[in-house]
C-alpha positions in Angstrom: 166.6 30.9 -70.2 168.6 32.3 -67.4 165.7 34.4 -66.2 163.8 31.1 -65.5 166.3 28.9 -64.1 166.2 32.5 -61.5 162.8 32.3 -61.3 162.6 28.0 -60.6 165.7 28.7 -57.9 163.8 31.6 -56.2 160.7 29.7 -55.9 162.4 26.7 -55.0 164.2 28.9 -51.7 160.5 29.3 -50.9 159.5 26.1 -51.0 156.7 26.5 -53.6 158.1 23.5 -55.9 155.3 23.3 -58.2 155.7 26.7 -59.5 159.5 25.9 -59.9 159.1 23.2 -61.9 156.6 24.8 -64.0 158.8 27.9 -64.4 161.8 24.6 -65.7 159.0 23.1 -68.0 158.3 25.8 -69.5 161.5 26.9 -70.8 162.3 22.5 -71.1 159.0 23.5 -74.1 160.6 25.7 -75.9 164.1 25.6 -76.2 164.3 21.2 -75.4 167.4 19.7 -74.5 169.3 22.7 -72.5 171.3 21.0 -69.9 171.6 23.6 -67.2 167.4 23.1 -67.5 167.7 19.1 -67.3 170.1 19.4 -64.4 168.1 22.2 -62.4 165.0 19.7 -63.0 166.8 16.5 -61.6 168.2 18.8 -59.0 165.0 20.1 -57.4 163.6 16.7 -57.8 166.6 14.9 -55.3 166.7 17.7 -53.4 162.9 17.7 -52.4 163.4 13.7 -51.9 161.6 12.5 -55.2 164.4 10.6 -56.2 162.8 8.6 -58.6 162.1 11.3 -60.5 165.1 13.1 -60.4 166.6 9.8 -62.2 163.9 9.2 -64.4 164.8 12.9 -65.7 168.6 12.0 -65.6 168.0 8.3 -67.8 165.5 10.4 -70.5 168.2 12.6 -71.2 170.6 10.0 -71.9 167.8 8.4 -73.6 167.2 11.5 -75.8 170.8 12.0 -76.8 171.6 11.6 -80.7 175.2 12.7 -80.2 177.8 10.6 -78.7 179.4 13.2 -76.7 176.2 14.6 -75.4 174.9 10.7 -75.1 178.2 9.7 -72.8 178.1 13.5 -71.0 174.4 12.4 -69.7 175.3 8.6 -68.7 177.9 9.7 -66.8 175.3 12.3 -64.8 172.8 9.2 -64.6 175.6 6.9 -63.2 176.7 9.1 -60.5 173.5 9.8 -59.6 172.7 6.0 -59.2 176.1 5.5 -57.7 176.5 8.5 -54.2 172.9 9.9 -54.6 170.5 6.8 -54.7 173.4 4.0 -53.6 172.1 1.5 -56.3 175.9 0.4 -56.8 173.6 -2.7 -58.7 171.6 -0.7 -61.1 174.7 1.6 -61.5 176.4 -1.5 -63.4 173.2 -2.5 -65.2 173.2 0.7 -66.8 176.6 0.5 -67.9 176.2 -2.8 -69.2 173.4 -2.0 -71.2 174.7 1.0 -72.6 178.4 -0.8 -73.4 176.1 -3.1 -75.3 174.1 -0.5 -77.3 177.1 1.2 -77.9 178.7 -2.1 -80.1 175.3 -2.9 -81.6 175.6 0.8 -82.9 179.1 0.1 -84.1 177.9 -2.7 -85.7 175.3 -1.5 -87.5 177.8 0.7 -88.9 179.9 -1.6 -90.5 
């Protein structure tokens, strides 16, 4: 994988986005899940100003998540993201509610 996230950074330094995130999708394809791939595809999306889209990647992640650790890891990404990047302080506490909220329904499901 390292040899793409290279190739998506080099192509990214000369502004030829598409074939960066092509370069991120196709590694995304086969080996799902990586997070330095997630992060480098939310990254070039706020940094080109989509972002929309660079949360949208962020919130599917979290979304994705069947671990706990790797669940809180990625809400924590999202939140912060919400919080100094897109200055949604509102949508930041939404979040959180809703996933404090999943959280016990999960518990309780449990028991």
């Amino acid at each position: 994988p390292q040899i793409h996230l290279n190739w998506a950074a080099f192509e990214e330094r000369r502004e030829r986005l598409e074939v960066a995130r092509e370069a991120l999708d196709h590694i995304d394809r086969g080996m799902p899940g990586l997070i330095a791939i997630t992060l480098r595809r939310a990254g070039i999306e706020r940094r080109s100003g989509n972002m929309a889209e660079g949360g949208n990647i962020l919130k599917k992640a979290v979304e994705d998540s069947s671990e706990k650790e790797t669940r809180g890891f990625w809400a924590v990404k999202y939140v912060n993201y919400l919080l100094y990047l897109v200055k949604d302080l509102e949508a930041a506490k939404t979040f959180l509610r809703e996933e404090i909220e999943k959280k016990f329904e999960r518990k309780a499901a449990v028991c």
